[in-house]
C-alpha positions as CSV (number, residue, x, y, z in Angstrom):
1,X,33.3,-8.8,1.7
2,X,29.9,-9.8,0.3
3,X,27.3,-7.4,0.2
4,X,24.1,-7.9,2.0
5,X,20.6,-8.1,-0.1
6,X,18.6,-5.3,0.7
7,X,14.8,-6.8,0.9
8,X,12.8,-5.3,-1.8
9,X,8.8,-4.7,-1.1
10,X,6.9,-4.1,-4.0
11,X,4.1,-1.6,-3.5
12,X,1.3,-0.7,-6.2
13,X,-0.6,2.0,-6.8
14,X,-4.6,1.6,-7.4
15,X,-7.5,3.1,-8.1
16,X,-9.5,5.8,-10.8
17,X,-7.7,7.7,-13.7
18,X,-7.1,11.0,-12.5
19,X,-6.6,10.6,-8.9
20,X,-3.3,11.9,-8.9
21,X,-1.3,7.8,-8.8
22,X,1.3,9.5,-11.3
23,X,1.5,12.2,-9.1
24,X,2.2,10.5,-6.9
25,X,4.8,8.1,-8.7
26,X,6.5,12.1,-9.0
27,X,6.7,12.7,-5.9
28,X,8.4,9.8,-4.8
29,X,11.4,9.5,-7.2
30,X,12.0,13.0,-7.8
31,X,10.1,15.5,-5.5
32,X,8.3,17.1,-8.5
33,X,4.6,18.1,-9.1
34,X,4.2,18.6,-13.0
35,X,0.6,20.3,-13.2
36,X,-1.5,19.5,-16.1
37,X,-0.9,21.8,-18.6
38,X,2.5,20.6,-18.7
39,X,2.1,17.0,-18.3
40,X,2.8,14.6,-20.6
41,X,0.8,11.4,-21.5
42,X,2.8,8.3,-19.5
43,X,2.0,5.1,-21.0
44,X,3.3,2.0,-19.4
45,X,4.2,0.5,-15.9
46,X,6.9,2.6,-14.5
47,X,9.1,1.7,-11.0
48,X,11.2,3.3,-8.8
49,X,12.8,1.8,-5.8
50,X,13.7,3.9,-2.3
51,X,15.5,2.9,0.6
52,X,14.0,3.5,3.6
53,X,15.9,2.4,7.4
54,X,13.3,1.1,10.1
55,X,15.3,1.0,13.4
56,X,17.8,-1.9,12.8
57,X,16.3,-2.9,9.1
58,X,16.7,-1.6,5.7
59,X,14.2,-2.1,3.5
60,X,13.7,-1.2,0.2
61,X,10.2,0.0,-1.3
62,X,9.3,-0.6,-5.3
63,X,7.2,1.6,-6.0
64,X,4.9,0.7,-9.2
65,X,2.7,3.2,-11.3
66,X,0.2,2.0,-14.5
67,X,1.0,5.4,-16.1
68,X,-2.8,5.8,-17.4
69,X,-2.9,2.0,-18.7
70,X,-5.5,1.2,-15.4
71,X,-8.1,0.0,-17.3
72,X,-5.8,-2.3,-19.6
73,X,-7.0,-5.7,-18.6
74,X,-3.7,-7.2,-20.0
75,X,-1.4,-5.7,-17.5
76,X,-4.0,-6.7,-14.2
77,X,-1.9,-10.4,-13.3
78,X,1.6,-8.7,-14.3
79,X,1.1,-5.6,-12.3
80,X,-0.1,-7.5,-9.3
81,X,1.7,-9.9,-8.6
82,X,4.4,-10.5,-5.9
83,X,2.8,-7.1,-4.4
84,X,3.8,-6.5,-0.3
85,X,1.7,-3.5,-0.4
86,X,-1.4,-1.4,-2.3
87,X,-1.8,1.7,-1.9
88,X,-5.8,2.5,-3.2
89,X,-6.0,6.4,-4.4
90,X,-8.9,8.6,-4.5
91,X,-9.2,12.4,-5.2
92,X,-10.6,13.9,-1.8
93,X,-12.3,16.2,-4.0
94,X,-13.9,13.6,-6.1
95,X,-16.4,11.2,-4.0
96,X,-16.7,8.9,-7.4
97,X,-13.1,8.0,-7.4
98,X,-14.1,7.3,-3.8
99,X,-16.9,4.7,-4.1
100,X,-15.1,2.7,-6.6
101,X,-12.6,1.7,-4.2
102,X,-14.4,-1.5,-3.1
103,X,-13.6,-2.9,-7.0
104,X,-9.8,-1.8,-6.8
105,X,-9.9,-3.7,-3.5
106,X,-11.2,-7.0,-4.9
107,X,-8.4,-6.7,-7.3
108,X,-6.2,-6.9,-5.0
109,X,-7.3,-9.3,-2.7
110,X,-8.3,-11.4,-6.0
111,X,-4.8,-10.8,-7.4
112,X,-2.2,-10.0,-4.4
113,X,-3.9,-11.7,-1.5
114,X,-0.6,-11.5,0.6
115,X,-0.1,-7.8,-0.3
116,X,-0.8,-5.5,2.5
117,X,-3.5,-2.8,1.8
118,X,-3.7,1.2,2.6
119,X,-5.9,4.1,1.5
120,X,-4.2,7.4,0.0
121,X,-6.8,10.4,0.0
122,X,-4.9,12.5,-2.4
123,X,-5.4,16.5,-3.2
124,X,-6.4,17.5,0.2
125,X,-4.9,21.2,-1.0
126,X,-8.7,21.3,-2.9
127,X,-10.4,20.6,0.3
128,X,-12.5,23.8,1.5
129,X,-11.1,25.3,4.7
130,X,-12.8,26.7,7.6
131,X,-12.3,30.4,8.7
132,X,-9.9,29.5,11.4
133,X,-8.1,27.4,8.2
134,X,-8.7,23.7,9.2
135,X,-10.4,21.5,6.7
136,X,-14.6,21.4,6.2
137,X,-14.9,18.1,5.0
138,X,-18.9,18.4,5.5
139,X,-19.8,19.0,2.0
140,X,-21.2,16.1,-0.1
141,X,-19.0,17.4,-2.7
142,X,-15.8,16.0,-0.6
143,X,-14.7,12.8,0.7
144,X,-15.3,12.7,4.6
145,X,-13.3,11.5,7.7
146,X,-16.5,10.0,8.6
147,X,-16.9,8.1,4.9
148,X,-13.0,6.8,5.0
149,X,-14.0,5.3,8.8
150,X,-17.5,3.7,7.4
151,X,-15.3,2.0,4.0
152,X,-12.4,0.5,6.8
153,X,-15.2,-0.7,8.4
154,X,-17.3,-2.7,5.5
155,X,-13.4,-4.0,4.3
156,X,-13.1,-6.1,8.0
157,X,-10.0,-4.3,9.0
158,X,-8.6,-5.4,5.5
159,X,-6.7,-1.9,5.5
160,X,-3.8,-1.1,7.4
161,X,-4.2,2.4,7.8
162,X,-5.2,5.4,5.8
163,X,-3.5,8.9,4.7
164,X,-4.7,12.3,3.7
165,X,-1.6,13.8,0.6
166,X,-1.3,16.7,-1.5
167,X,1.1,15.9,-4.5
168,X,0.9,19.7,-5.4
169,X,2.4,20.9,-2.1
170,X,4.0,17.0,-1.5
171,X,2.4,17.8,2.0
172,X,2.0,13.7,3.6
173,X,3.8,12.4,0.6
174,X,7.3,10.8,2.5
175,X,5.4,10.3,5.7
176,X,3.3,8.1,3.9
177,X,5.7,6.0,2.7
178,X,8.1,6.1,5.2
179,X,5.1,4.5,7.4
180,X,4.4,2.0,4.6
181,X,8.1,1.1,5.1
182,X,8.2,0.8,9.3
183,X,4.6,-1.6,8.8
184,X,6.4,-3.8,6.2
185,X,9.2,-4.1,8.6
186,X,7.0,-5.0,11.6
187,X,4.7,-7.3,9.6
188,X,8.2,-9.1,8.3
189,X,9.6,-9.1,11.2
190,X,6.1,-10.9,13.3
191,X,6.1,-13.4,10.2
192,X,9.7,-14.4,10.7
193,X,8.8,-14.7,14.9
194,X,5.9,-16.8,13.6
195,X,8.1,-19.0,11.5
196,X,10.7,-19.5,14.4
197,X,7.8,-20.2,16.8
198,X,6.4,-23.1,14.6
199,X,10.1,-24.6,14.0
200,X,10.8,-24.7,18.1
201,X,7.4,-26.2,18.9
202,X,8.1,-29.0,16.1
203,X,10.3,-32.2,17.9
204,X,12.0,-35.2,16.5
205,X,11.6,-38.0,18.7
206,X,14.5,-40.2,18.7
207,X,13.7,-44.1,17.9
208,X,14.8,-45.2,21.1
209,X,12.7,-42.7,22.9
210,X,9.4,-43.5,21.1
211,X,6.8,-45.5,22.7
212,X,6.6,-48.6,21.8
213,X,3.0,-50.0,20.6
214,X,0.8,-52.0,22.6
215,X,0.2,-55.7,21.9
216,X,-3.3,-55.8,21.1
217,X,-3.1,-60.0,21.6
């Protein structure tokens, strides 16, 4: 029996050094934080691919890190292309890594215009906490609810949807790329509807079923 080709989504990480993209890249293929005392310097583009089930699909994420080699203009058309899906990453705690995301987002409409774009607030275990322990996010010093709405807004509803992770505590992590995974599925799955749609509504008209032309004499 012939085995069936799983579809394979390439997703891309973007955005600042330091925002925890490698971290992230951990998390996903082995469910490790590595803090930084211990980590080592990674460079080169790494990938890992996970299978994810949507409902009656399988689909398979690639998942594709720079390893610290972001600001390598060499790697920008390679490490783009054929992209389903960006994730842009900024530190929660770090509203520079924050208001740089409207370059990283050019790239990727300049470089993967098909790819599908979502924003990854990462370290929210460094957000302050309220007494009653939810998160204060009304210090300058921290990337806002109300700053993540504003950016979706100036991008014309270029992003797909936005997530708040902690690599250190992997809180968000799977969900996040689970949900990646279900919208791929969906946005396949209208494109293929689309497709069938366009096919139905196009006839061939038989020769003896064409109208024949008017004599203009």
């Amino acid at each position: 029996m012939a085995s069936v080709k799983i579809p394979e989504q390439k997703v891309i990480l973007c955005g600042e050094y330091g925002v925890g993209k490698s971290s992230l890249f951990r998390r996903y293929t082995a469910n490790t934080f590595v803090t930084s005392t211990d980590r080592q310097s990674t460079l080169g583009l790494d990938h890992f691919d996970k299978t994810y089930k949507v409902e009656d699909k399988v689909i398979k994420l690639q998942l594709w890190d720079t390893g610290g080699m972001e600001r390598v203009a060499s790697i920008t058309s390679s490490y783009y292309k054929f992209s389903e899906a960006a994730i842009l990453v900024f530190a929660l705690d770090n509203p520079a890594s924050f208001h740089v995301l409207s370059q990283h987002l050019l790239d990727v409409v300049t470089y993967a215009e098909n790819a599908k774009i979502f924003l990854c607030g990462n370290k929210s275990d460094l957000l302050p906490t309220s007494r009653n322990g939810s998160s204060a996010l009304d210090s300058s010093s921290h990337v806002t609810d109300a700053d993540v709405e504003t950016f979706c807004e100036q991008c014309h509803n270029l992003v797909s949807a936005t997530y708040r992770t902690s690599c250190r505590t992997g809180e968000g992590v799977e969900e996040m790329f689970a949900d990646i995974a279900r919208r791929l599925v969906q946005s396949n799955r209208s494109r293929m509807e689309l497709q069938s749609v366009d096919r139905d509504s196009f006839k061939i008209v038989p020769p003896e079923e064409a109208t024949e032309p008017s004599c203009l004499c």
